[in-house]
Steps between C-alpha positions, in 0.01 A plus 500: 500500500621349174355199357825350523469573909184314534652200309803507778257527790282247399786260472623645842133379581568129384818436673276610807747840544297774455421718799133562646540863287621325209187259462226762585684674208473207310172399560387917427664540172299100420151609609559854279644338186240398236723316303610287788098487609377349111790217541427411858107459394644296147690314719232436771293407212712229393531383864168453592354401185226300679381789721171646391546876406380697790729328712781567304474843425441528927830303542692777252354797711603309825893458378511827346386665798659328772812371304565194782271614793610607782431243716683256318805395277584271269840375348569292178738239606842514271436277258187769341765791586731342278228464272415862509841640464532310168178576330610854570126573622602632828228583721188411332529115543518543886170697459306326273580138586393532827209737455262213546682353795478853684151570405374201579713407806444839670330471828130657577476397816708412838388140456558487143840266407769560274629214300863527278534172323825408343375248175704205383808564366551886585560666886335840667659748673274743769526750753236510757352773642727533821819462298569159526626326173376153333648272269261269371620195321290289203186366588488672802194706651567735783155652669443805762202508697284807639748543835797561326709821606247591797582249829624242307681472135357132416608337105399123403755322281405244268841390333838680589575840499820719705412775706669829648287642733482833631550527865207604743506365841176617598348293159667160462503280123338219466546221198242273495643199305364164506500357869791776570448836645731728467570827717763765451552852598803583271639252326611346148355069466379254220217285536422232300130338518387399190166250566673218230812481715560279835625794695498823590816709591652772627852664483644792722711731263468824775380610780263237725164322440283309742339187324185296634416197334252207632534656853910542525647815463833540425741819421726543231848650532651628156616197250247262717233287250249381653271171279104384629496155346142464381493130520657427858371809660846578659734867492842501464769755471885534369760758390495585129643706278197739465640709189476167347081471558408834289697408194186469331464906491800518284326208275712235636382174656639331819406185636658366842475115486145508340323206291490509130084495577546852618737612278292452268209653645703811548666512132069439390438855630817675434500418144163417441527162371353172539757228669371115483724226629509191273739314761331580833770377685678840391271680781655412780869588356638798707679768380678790662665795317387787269353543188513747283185675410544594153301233315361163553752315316781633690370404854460160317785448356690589840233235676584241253885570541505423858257226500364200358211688292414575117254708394306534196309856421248554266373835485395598878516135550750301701564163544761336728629202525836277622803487260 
């Protein structure tokens, strides 16, 4: 194959397109090209420029030689597709930024766990070893223990994230997320449980889930939400729009009658900012609707046009306060 045909596969590779044969391909020609094998290690150099030596130089001979193991996968979320597509440096980012995640994330053991955090400000994207597909949204941590794809497929949320799981009767999902659990054999959800919030939710989009929390157990039918208040102990359900819940994938924000405390706790991690209230009766404003993801100062000016708030930002600062 031309040069030329390795540049089409590989983007074949990012749009998630190419073909079991088409990868292996892939992933041959990478682990026999020394040009491609100096800029991986460059590039793993500049990535983990506080790992001692030895380690490093076993982290390059791990990715070149399993070129994403076997027995797991990882996906960049759009956003860092985008970001590849328009540096023009197709296939190398994929490899080299997550060299360190994969190296160091890669179990040893049956009880070892594997942790994908999603940092302030950005969102992951993972498949899991039975096929099953994770969003992860900012500051959100989503952990599999020693059990998974054997009896039992058990993950433990901490923040939101949407799943599509893989169907297997004999091997049911289960979401740990705050005081929710979560179980699904086939099935497309969001939960929402981060720890700074005074709930934890979940929203049918497909299929059917069976959720326990503080001893009830209730089961979702498709556009069902279902909210544990964390301050009154108490479960309640309703008909949403679901579609509406996972807007946050596409870098969109929706809120469904929530306080301006939260929203602000939410628009902290998506965009990495600090949000202070100088008028603290703002909090308890409520706001329903959705805002646009594509900066700060747009969700902000939309909050201020539909309410009785002003905002001041200075740097990654934010202040708000009443007109």
């Amino acid at each position: 194959m031309k040069k030329n045909d390795y540049i089409r596969l590989s983007e074949k590779y990012i749009r998630d397109e190419a073909t079991e044969e088409e990868r292996e391909r892939l992933f041959d020609w990478i682990r026999h090209n020394e040009k491609i094998n100096r800029l991986m290690l460059k590039r793993l150099e500049q990535a983990a420029c506080d790992v001692d030596h030895d380690t490093e130089m076993r982290m390059y001979e791990h990715i070149r030689t399993s070129i994403l193991p076997k027995n797991k996968q990882v996906c960049l979320n759009r956003s860092w597709r985008k970001t590849i597509r328009q540096a023009a440096v197709w296939l190398l980012p994929i490899l080299s930024a997550w060299s360190v995640y994969l190296f160091t994330s890669r179990p040893s053991s049956e009880n070892d766990l594997l942790t994908i955090t999603a940092p302030p400000g950005e969102r992951a994207e993972v498949v899991l070893t039975d096929g099953s597909r994770v969003w992860i949204n900012s500051g959100s941590t989503l952990t599999c223990d020693g059990t998974f794809n054997h009896k039992e497929r058990r993950v433990f949320l901490k923040g939101e994230a949407y799943f599509e799981v893989q169907k297997d009767a004999r091997c049911p999902f289960i979401v740990h997320a705050g005081e929710m659990e979560i179980e699904a054999l086939g099935t497309s959800f969001n939960v929402n449980a981060y720890p700074d919030i005074n709930h934890v939710s979940s929203v049918l989009l497909e299929g059917s889930i069976r959720v326990n929390a503080e001893g009830e157990e209730h089961i979702l039918s498709e556009n069902e939400q279902i909210i544990f208040d964390r301050s009154s102990h108490t479960l309640s359900t309703g008909k949403v729009y679901a579609a509406d819940f996972i807007q946050w994938k596409e870098g969109n924000l929706y809120f469904e009658n929530r306080s301006f405390d939260e929203i602000a706790l939410t628009l902290s991690r998506v965009f990495n900012v600090e949000i202070r209230f100088a008028s603290e009766e703002l909090r308890a404003v409520r706001f329903s609707g959705t805002l646009g993801g594509g900066s700060i100062r747009n969700a902000l000016d939309i909050l201020s046009l539909t309410s009785s708030m002003c905002y001041e930002m200075n740097g990654t600062t934010v202040v708000l306060y009443c007109k």
